[in-house]
C-alpha positions in Angstrom: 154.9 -145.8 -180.2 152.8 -145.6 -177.2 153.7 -142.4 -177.1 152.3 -141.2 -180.2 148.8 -143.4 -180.3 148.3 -141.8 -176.6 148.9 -138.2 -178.2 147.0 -138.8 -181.4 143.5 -140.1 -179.0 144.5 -136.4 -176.9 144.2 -134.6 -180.0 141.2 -136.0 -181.6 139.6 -135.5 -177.9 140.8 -131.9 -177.8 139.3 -131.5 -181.6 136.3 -133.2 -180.3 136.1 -130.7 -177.2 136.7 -127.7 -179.1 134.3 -128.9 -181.8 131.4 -129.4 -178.6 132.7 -125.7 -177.2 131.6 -124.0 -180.5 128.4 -125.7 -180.9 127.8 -125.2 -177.2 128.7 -121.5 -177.4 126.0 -121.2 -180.9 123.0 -122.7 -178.7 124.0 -120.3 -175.9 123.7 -117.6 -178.1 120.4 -118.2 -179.3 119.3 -118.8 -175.9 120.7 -115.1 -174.5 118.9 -114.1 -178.1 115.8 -115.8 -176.9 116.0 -114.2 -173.8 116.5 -110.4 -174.8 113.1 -111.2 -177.1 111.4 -112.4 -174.2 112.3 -109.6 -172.5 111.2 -106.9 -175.3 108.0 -108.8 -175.5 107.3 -108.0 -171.4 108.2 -104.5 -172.2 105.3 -104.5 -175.3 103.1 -106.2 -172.7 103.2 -104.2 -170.4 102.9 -101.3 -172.1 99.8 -102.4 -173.6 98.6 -102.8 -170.0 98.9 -99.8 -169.2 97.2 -98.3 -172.4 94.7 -100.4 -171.8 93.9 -99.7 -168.4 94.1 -96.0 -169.4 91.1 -96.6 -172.1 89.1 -98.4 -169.6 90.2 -95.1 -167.6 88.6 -93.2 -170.0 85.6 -95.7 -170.9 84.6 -95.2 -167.3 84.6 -91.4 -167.6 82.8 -91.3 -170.8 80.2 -93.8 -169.0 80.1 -90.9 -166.1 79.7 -88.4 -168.9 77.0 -90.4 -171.1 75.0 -90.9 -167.5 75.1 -86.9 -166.8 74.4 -86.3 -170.3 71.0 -88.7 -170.2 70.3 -86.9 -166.5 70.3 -83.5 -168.8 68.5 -84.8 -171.7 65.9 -86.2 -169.6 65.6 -82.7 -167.7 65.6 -80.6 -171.0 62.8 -82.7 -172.9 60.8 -82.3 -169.4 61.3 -77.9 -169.7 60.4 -78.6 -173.2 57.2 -80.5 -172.2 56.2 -77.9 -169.7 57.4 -74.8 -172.9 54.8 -77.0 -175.1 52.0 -77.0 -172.5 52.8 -73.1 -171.9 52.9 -72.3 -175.5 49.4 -74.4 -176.1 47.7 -72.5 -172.9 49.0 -68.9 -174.1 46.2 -66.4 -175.9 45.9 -67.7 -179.6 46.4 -64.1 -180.7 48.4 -61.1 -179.7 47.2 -57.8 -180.7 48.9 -56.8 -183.9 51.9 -54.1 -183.4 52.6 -52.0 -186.4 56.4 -52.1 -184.9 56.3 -55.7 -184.6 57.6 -57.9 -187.1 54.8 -60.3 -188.1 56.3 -64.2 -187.7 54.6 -67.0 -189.7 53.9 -69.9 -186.9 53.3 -73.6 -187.8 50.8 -75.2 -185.9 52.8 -78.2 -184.5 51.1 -81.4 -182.5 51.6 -80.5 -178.9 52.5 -83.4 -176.5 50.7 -83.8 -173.5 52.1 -84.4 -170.1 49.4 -87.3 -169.9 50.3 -89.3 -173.2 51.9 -92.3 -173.1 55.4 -93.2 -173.5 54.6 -95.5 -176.4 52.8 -92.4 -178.0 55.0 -89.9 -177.2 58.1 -92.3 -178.7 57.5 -92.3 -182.5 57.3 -88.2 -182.3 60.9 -87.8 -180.6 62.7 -89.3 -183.8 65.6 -86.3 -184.9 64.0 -84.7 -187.8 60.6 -84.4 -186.0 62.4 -83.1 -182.9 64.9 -80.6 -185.3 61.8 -79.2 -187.0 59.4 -79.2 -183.4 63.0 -77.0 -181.5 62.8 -75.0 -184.8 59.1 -74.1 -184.4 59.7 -73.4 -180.6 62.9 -71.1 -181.3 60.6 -69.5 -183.8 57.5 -68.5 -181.4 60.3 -67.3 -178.8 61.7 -64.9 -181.2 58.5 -64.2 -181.6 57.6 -63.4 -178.4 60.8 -61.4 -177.4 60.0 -59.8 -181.0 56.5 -58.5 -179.9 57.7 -57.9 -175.9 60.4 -55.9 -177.4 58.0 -53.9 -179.3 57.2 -50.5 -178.0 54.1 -50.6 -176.2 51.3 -48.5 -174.0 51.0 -52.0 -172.0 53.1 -52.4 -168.9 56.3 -54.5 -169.2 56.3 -57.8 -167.7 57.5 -59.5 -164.4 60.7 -61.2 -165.8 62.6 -59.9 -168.5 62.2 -62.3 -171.8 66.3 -63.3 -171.6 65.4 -64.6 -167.8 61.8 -66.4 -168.5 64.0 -68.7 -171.5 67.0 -68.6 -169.7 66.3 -72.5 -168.5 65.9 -73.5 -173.0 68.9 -72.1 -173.4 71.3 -73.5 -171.0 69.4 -76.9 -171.4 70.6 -76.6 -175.4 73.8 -75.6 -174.3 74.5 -78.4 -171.7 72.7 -80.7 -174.5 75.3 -79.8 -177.1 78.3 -79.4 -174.8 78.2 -83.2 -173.4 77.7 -84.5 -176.8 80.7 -82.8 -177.5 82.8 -83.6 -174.6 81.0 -87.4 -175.4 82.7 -87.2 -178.9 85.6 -86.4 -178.0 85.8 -88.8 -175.3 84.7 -91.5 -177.7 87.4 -90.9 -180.6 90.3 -90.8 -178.6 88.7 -94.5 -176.7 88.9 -95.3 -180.6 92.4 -94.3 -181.3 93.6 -95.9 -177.9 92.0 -99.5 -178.4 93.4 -99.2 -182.1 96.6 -97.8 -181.2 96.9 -101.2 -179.4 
């Protein structure tokens, strides 16, 4: 009898262990669970790290690019100054060519080197400045129109291409940085929102 009472308490102890093992084995499980998470979340982390050093990477370079591009701005409103002073000082009238085409030339305002900045600031708004590089591309093609023109009077020093050479490549560094600026800035975009 002894026997059997000592055998029934070593079963119900065995169901009791076995029934402990299974519930220890389920909160194992979620912890290994918990674990492989944790570890996917590092991985996401640390890729968004490195995507994000890679967009302050490229914020840098576009503030490199934004400072070179205000260095060339500043330099090409300066050749424009000095074009505007040239322009004002040059002979009002050229002698009529019956070979030359005749352009129509708007009288703009002319900005002196002596004005001040608070003066000078309300003129440089875009449309102003669109329709004042208009006017200024117009009295070149002018000029090349009536240099090209065949003349008795001898030709000049410098060739008209060479003497706006410097408007030229000022436009064309203007317009390639605000370009390469553009670009820089949409993909800065798409990396902080890929994020």
């Amino acid at each position: 009898m002894t026997g059997i009472i000592l055998d029934s308490i070593l079963m119900l102890l065995l169901v009791a262990a076995i029934a402990y093992g299974i519930k220890l084995e389920k909160k194992l499980k979620a912890l290994r669970d918990g674990q492989l998470a944790f570890a996917g979340a590092v991985t996401e982390l640390n890729s968004a790290a490195g995507r994000a050093e890679q967009a302050l990477a490229t914020l840098r370079a576009s503030g490199h690019e934004t400072d070179l591009l205000h260095d060339r701005i500043i330099k090409a409103r300066a050749v424009k100054q000095e074009l505007e002073v040239l322009i004002a000082r040059a002979p009002a009238g050229l002698p009529a060519r019956s070979a030359a085409p005749q352009v129509e030339v708007r009288e703009e305002p002319v900005l002196e080197l002596n004005t001040p900045t608070s003066q000078v600031a309300p003129l440089l708004d875009d449309e102003a400045r669109a329709r004042r590089m208009a006017s200024l591309m117009e009295r070149i093609e002018g000029a090349r129109a009536v240099m090209k023109a065949p003349a008795a009077r001898p030709a000049p020093a410098a060739a008209p291409t060479e003497a706006f050479a410097p408007v030229r490549q000022a436009l064309a560094a203007n317009h390639a940085a605000q370009q390469s600026l553009n670009r820089a800035r949409r993909s800065l975009d798409e990396d902080l929102f890929a994020a």
